[in-house]
ZAFI-682884 format. One record per residue (C-alpha): y negated, z, x negated. Coordinates in steps of 0.001 Angstrom, whole numbers, plus 500000, padded with zeros to 6 digits. Each point is the difference from the previous one (the first is absolute). Layout:
<lummars>
y: Y; z: Z; x: X
...
</lummars>
This chain:
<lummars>
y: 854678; z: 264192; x: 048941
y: 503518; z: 499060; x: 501759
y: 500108; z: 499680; x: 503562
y: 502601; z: 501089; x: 502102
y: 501552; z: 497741; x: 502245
y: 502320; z: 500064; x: 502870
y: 501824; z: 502863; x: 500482
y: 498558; z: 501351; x: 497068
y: 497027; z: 500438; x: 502226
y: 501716; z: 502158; x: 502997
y: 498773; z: 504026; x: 500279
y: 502300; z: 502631; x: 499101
y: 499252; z: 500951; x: 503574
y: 501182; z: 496732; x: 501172
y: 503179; z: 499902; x: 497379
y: 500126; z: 503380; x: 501919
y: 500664; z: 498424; x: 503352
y: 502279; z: 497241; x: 499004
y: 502308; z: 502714; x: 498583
y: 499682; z: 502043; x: 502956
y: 501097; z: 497151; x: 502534
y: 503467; z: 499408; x: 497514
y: 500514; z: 504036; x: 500053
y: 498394; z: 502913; x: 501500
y: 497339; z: 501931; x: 497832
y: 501154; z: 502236; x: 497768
y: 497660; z: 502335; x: 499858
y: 499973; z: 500765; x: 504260
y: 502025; z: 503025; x: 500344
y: 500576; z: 502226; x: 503153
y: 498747; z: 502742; x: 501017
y: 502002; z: 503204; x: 499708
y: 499225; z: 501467; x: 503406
y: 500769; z: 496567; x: 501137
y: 503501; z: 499401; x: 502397
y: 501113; z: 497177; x: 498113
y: 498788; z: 501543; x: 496100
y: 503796; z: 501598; x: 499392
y: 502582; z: 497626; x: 500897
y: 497071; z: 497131; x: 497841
y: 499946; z: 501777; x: 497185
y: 503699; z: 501211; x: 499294
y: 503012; z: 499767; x: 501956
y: 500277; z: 496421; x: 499965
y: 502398; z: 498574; x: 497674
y: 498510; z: 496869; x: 497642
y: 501523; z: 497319; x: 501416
y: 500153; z: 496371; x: 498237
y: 496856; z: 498146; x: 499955
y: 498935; z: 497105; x: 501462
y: 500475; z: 497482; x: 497712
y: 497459; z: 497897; x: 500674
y: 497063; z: 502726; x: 500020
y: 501147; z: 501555; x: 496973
y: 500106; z: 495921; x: 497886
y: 496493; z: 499644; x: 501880
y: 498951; z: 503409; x: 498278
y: 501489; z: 498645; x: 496663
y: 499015; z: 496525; x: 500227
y: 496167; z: 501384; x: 500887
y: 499869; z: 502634; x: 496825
y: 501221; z: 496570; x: 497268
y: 496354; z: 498395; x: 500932
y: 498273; z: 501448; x: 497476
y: 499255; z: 503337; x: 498881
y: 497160; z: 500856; x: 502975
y: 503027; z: 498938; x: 502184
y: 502467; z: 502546; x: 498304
y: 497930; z: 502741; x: 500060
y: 499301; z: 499936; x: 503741
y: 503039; z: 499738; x: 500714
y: 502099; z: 502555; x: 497687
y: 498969; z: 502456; x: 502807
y: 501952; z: 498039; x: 502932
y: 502603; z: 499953; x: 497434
y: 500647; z: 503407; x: 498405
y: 498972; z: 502006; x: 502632
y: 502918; z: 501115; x: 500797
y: 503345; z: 500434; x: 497468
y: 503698; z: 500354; x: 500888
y: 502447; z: 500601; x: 497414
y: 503305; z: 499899; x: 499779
y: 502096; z: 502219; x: 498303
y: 501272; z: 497605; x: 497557
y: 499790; z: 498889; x: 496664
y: 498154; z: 496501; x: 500952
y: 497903; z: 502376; x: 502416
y: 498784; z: 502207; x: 497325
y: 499311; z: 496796; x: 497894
y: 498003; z: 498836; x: 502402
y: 497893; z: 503006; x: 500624
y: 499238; z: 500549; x: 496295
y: 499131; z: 496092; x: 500159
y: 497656; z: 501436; x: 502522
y: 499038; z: 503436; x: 498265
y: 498783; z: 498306; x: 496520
y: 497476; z: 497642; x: 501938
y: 497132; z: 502562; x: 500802
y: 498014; z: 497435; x: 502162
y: 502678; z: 500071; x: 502211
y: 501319; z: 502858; x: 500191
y: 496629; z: 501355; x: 500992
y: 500363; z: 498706; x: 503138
y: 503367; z: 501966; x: 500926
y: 499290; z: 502732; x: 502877
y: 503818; z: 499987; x: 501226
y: 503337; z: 500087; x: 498336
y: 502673; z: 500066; x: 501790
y: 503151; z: 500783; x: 497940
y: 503568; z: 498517; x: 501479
y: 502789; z: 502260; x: 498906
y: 503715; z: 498692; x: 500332
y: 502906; z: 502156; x: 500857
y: 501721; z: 500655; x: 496700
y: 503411; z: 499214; x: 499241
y: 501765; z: 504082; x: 498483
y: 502420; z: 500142; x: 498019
y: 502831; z: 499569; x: 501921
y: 498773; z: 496832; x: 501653
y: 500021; z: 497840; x: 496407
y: 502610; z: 498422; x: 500587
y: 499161; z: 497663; x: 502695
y: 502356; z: 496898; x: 498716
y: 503014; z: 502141; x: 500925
y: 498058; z: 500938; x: 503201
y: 499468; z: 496915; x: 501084
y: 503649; z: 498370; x: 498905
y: 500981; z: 502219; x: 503027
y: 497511; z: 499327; x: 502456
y: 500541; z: 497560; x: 502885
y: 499321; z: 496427; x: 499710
y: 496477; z: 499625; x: 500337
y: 499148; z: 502495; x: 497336
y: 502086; z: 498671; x: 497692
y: 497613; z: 496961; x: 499683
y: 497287; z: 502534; x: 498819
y: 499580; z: 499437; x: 496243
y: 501071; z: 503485; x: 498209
y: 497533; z: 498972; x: 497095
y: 497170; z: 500627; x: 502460
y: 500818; z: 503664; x: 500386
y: 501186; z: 500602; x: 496547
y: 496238; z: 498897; x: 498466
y: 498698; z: 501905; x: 502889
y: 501587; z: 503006; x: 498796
y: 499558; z: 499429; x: 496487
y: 496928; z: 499643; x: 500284
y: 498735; z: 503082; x: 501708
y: 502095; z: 501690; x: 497668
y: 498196; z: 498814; x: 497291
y: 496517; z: 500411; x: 501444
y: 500693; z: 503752; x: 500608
y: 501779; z: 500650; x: 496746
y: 497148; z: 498306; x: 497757
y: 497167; z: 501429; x: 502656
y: 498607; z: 496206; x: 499524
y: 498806; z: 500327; x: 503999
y: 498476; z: 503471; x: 499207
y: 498056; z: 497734; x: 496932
y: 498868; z: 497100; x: 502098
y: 499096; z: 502494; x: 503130
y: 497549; z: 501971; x: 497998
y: 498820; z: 497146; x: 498460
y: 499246; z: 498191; x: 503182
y: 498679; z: 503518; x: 502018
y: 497296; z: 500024; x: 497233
y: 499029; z: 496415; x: 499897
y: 499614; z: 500775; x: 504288
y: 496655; z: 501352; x: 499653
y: 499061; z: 499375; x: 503703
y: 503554; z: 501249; x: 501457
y: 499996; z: 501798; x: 503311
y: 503235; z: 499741; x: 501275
y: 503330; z: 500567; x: 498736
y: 503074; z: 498894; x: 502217
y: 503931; z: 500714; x: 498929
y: 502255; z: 497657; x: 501967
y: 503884; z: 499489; x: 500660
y: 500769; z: 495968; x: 498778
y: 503428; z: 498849; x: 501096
y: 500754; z: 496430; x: 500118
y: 502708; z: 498337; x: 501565
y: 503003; z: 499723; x: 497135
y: 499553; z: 504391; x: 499794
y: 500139; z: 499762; x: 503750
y: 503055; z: 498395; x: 500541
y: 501581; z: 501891; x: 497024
y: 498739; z: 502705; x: 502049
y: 500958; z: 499751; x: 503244
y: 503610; z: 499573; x: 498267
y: 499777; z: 503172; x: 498261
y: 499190; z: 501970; x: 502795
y: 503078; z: 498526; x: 502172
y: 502227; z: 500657; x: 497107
y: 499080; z: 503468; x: 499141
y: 499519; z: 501434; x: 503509
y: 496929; z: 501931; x: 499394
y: 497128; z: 497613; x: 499939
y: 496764; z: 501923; x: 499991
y: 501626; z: 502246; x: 497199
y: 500914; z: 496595; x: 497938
y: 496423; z: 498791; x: 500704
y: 498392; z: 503424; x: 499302
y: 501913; z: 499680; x: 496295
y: 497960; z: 497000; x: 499211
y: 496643; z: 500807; x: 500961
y: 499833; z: 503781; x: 499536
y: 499599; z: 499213; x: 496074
y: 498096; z: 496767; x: 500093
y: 497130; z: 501791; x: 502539
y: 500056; z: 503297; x: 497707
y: 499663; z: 497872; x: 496504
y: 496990; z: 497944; x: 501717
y: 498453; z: 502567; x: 501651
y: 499716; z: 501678; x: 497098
y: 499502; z: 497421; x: 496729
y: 496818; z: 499089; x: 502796
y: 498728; z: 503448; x: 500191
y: 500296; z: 500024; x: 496317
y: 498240; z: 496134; x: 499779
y: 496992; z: 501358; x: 502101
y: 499367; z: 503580; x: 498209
y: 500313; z: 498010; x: 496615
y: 497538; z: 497063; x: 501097
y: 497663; z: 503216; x: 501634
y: 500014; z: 497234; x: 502870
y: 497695; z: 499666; x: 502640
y: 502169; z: 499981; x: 503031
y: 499782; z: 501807; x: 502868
y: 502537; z: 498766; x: 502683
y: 503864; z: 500372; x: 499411
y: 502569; z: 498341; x: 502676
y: 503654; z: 500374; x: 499640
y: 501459; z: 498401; x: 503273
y: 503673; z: 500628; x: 498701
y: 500366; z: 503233; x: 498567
y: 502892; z: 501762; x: 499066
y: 500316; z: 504160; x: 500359
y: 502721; z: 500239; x: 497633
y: 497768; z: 498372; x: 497088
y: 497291; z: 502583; x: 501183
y: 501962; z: 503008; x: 499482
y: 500441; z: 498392; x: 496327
y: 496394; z: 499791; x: 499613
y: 499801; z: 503925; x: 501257
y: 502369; z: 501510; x: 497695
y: 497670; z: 499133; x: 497365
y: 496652; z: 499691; x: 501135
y: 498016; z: 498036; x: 497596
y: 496144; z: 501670; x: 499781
y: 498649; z: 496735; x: 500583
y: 501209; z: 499835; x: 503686
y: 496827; z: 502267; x: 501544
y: 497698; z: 498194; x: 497476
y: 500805; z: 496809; x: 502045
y: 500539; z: 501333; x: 503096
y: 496041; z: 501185; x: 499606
y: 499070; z: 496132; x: 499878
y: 501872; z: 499088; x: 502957
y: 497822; z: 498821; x: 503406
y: 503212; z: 498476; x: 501386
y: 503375; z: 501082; x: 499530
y: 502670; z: 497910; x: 502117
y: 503640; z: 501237; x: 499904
y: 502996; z: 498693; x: 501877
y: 503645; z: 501863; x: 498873
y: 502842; z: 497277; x: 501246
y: 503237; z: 502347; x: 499558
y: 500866; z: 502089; x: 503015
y: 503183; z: 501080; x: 498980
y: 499695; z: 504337; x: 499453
y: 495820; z: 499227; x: 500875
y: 499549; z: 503285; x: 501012
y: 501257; z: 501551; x: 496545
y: 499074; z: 497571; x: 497648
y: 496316; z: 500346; x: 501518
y: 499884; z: 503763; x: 499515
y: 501137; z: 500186; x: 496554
y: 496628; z: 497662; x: 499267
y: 497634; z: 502498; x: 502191
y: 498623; z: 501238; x: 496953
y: 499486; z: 496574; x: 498444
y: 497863; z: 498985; x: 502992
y: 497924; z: 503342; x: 499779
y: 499671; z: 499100; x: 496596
y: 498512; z: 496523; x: 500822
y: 498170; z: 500142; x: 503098
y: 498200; z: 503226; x: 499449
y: 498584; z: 498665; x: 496551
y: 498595; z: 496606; x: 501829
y: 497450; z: 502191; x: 501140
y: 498190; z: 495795; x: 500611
y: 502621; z: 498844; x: 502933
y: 498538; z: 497480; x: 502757
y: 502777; z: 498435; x: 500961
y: 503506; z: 501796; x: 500354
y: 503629; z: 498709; x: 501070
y: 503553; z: 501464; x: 499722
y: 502878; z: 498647; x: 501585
y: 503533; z: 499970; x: 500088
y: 502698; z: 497374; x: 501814
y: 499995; z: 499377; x: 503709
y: 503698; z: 500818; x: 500700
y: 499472; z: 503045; x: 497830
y: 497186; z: 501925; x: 501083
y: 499066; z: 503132; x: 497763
y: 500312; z: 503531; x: 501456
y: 498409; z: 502496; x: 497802
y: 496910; z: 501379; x: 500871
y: 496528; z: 497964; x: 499398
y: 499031; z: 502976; x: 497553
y: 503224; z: 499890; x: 497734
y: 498197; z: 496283; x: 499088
y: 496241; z: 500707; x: 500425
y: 499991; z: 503996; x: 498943
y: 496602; z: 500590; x: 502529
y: 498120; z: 498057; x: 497878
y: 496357; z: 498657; x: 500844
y: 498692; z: 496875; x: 498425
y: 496437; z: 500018; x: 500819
y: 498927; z: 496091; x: 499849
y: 503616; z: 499109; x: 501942
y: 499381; z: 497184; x: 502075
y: 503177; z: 498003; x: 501564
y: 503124; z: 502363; x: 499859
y: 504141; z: 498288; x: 501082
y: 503075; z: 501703; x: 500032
y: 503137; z: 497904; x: 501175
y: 503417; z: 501083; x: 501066
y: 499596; z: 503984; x: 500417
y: 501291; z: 502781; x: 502676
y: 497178; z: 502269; x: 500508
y: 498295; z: 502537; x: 502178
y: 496362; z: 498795; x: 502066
y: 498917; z: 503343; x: 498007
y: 500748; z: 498242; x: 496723
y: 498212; z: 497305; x: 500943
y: 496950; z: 501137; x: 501456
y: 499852; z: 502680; x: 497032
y: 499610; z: 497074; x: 497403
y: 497602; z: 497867; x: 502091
y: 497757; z: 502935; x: 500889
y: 499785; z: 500979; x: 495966
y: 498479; z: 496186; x: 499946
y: 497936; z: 499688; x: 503114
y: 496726; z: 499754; x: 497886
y: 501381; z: 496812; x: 497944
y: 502319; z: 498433; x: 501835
y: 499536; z: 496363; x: 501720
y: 503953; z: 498831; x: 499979
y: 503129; z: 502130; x: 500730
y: 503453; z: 498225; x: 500252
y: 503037; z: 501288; x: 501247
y: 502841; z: 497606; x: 499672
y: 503397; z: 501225; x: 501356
y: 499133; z: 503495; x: 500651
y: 501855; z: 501560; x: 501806
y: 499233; z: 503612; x: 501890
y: 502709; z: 502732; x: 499933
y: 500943; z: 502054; x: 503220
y: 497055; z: 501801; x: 501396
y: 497397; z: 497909; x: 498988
y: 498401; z: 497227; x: 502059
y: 497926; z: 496755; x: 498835
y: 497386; z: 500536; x: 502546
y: 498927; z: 503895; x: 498056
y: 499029; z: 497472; x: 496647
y: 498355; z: 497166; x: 501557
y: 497504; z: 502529; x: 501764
y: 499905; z: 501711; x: 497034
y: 498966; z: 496853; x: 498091
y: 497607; z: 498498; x: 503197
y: 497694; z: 503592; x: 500249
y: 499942; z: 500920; x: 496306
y: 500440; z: 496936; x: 497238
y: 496031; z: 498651; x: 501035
y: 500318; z: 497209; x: 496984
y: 503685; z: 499165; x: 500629
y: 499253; z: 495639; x: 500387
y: 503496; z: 499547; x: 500871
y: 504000; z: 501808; x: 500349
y: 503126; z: 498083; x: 499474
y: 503302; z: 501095; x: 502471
y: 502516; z: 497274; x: 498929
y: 503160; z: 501063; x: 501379
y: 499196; z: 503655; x: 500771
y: 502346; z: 502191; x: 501990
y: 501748; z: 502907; x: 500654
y: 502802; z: 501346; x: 497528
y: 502953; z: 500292; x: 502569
y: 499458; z: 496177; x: 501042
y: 499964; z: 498686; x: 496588
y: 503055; z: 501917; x: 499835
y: 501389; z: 498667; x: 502972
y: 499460; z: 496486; x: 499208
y: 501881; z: 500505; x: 496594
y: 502651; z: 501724; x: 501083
y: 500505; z: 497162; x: 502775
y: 499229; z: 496617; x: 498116
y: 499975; z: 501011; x: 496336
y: 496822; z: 497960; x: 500052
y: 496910; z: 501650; x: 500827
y: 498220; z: 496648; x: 501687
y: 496587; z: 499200; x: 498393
y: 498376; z: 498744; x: 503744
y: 501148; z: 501565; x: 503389
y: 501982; z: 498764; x: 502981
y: 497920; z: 497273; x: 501866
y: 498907; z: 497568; x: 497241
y: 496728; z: 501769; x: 498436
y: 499474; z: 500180; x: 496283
y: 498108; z: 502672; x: 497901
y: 499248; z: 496596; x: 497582
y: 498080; z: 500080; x: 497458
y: 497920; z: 496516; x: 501725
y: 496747; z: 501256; x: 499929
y: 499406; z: 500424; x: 496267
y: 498163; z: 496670; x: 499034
y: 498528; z: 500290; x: 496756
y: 497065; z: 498609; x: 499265
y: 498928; z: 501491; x: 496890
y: 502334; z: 500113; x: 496842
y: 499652; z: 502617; x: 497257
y: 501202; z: 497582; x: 496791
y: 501900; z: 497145; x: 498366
y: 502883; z: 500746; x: 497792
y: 500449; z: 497125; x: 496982
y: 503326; z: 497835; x: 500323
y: 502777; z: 499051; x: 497996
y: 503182; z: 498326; x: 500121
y: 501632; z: 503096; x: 500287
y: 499009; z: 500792; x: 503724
y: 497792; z: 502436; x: 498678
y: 497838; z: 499466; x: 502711
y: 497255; z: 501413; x: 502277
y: 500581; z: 501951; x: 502830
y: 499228; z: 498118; x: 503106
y: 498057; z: 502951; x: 502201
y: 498981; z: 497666; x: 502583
y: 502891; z: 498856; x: 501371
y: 501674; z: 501948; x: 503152
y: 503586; z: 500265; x: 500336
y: 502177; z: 501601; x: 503041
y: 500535; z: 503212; x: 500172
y: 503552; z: 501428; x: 498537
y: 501629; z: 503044; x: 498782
y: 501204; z: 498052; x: 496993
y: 498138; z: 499258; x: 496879
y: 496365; z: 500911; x: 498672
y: 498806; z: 498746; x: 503505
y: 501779; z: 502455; x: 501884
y: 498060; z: 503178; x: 497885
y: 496588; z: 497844; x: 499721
y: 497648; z: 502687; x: 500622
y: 496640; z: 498421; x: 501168
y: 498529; z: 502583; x: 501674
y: 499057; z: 498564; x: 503001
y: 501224; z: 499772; x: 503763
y: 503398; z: 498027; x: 499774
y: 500396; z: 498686; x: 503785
y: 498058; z: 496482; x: 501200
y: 496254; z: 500874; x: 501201
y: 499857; z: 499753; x: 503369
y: 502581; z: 501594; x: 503090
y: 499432; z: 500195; x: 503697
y: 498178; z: 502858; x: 500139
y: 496418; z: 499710; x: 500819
y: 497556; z: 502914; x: 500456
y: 496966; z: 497722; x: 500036
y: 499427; z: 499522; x: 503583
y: 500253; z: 503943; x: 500471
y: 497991; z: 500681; x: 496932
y: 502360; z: 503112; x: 498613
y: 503610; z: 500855; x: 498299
y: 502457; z: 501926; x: 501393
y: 497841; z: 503544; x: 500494
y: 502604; z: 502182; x: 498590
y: 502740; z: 499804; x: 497741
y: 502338; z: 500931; x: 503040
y: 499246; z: 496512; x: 501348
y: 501479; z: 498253; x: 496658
y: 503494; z: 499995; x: 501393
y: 501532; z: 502064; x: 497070
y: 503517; z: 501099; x: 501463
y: 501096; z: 501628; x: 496989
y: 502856; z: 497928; x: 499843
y: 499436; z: 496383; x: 498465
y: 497040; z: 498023; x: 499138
y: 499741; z: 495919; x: 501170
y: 498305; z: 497403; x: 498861
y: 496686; z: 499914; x: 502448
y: 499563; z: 503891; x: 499954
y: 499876; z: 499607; x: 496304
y: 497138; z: 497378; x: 499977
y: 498025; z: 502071; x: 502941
y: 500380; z: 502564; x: 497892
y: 498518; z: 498436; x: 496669
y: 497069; z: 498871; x: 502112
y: 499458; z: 503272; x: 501918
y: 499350; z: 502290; x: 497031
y: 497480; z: 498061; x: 498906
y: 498523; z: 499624; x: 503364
y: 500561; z: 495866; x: 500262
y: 500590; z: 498169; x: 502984
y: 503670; z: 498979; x: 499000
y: 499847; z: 496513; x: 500666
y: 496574; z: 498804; x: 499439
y: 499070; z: 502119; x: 497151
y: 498949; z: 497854; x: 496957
y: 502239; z: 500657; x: 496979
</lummars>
């Protein structure tokens, strides 16, 4: 009988532990009533790995084959693909190895803006730019172009995407992302000055890239009959939608009725308003077949807050397990509000609000009691950057910047979001294909994922000086809240997020 020896001789619970102390385990997850569970599991943006951890992983799985196995889970955890022809290489690679592809529970998909038609010819584009673009390398562009070209034309990433959905038999969550790297930047920024009209030139480039992933995925995952259950598109783009509406595919409600998490951001503001309502339908379509909701989010840009009415998106609809509920960047009535929230009072444990803003007639201080005497279960309630209608309009119409912290210095930051647990690992290659990093913390901004991130959770730092400890009660009524009707700061906000659920403000635990 051969004896083991050395490391031959360590427990898989011990193997375990080593791999946990080089990366987080893979198999923790958060909860999705949790403040943190959102913005963890989707609206962060893989980000290049550390180089180290992911060689450690590597070097650790080359042992021997105990070592590999324990490790292919801290390895393929988590998949991002480019939209490329070396991506979609890579994720067959992936696909055709069962034993690791068993371990894949995200894939996050990272979608380039495509270069139309008219945009081919980028040698004579760049021949006329100014200096510093002419030092770009055409060729760059030009296989860029060809390439996705090709890909759509042959349906080679429609192949490889089924392939690779099916092989994902543990696959919860699906995430679409915008990938832009710096060359397409630059190019860009340069074709926006040039033509005048950026957000329509931008708009031309993603509007078909987002519409041909969204739906080659949705045809990937009914193909595969995959598993998932949580969708996340931090990026979206209305115009593609309305292309997905005119011809509603019949497989859209069957995946809709999988769905526990559905996480959608739309980035174009230009025409919001009518784009939005020409996909009501659509979102009737969707939201009233995922009849299994727990976690909900919808939100538009910042600067461009939407103004139809909460209904023309959510059509009165009741999801009866609904359990943490955002909206970001909407004008509304307190009766819209507290109509939603009071359909939900039996479920719901987290309610985010995140640049809402309250039309003439209504007042802040009608929700929060609203939310204080009738949501019993509600854990939590996010106000970042609240306010009234006629003072976001103010501010625009004064700066044309609508300020992400008020006068006097204090910051709705997103500080307080130290993760702890991690959901998954993606694998690594020397493509940048790499994990999302949902741990790390970055400063609040209008610009970028970041800016729409939609943990649902408070967004201001934990503790203000306000103190109700020593006189062992809140505010007794919400006349004492010092709602004016007028604008919102920064420390009513955070008394406010406290009061509803009936914390001392500053010496609440989180």
């Amino acid at each position: 009988m051969t004896r083991k020896s050395g490391l031959q001789n360590l427990s898989n619970e011990l193997l375990k532990e080593i791999l946990d102390h080089i990366d987080a385990d893979p198999e923790q997850c958060v909860s999705i009533d949790r403040r943190a569970y959102l913005s963890v599991e989707s609206f962060r943006p893989p980000s290049p790995p550390l180089p180290s951890r992911a060689q450690d992983i590597g070097n650790f799985r080359l042992v021997c084959q105990r070592f590999s196995e324990s490790g292919a889970p801290y390895q393929f955890t988590r998949i991002a693909t480019r939209f490329s022809v070396s991506g979609f290489k890579r994720l067959e690679k992936i696909a055709n190895r069962n034993y690791l592809a068993k371990h894949t529970r995200k894939f996050s998909y990272l979608v380039p803006l495509f270069y139309v038609e008219d945009r081919q010819n980028i040698r004579d584009i760049l021949r006329s730019a100014p200096g510093g673009l002419r030092d770009l390398d055409p060729t760059y562009f030009e296989a860029k172009a060809r390439d996705q070209s090709t890909l759509v034309r042959t349906r080679e990433d429609l192949r490889v995407l089924k392939k690779a959905m099916t092989a994902f038999t543990s696959l919860q969550h699906v995430q679409i992302l915008r990938l832009q790297d710096e060359r397409d930047r630059q190019l860009l920024d340069f074709l926006q000055e040039r033509e005048g009209d950026g957000a329509r030139a931008i708009d031309s480039r993603w509007t078909p890239a987002c519409f041909h992933a969204t739906k080659t995925m949705g045809e990937a995952l009914m193909h595969a009959q995959s598993p998932f259950s949580r969708f996340s598109g931090p990026m979206m783009n209305s115009q593609s939608a309305f292309a997905i509406r005119q011809s509603i595919p019949k497989t859209i409600p069957v995946l809709s009725s999988r769905l526990t998490c559905l996480e959608l951001h739309f980035d174009d503001g230009l025409d919001l308003d009518e784009k939005m309502r020409a996909i009501s339908n659509l979102f009737h379509i969707i939201l009233s077949a995922a009849k299994n909701l727990q976690a909900l989010h919808i939100g538009f840009p910042s600067h461009s807050p939407l103004s139809l009415g909460l209904e023309e998106i959510f059509h009165n609809i009741q999801w009866e397990k609904l359990r943490a509920f955002g909206i970001q960047s909407w004008r509304l009535d307190a009766e819209e509000i507290i109509s939603l929230a009071r359909r939900h009072s039996r479920t719901l444990r987290g309610l985010r609000l995140r640049d809402v803003l309250l039309k003439d007639g209504s007042m802040w201080k009608d929700v929060l009691t609203m939310l204080r005497e009738e949501m019993e279960l509600l854990d939590w309630v996010s106000l970042r950057r609240v306010d009234y209608s006629k003072q976001f309009d103010d501010l625009w119409r004064n700066s044309m910047e609508v300020p992400d912290d008020p006068p006097g210095g204090a910051s709705d930051s997103d500080d307080e979001d130290n993760f702890s647990t991690r959901f998954s690992m993606s694998g690594q290659d020397n493509n940048s294909e790499a994990e999302d990093s949902d741990y790390q913390s970055n400063a609040d901004t209008d610009n970028g994922p970041e800016a729409n991130d939609i943990a649902l959770s408070p967004d201001t730092p934990l503790s203000l000086p306000f103190c109700t400890c020593s006189r062992s009660s809140y505010p007794a009524t919400a006349d004492e809240l010092g709602d004016n009707g007028q604008y919102v700061n920064y420390q009513q906000r955070k008394m406010w997020e406290k009061w509803v659920v009936g914390r001392c403000p500053e010496h609440s635990p989180s």
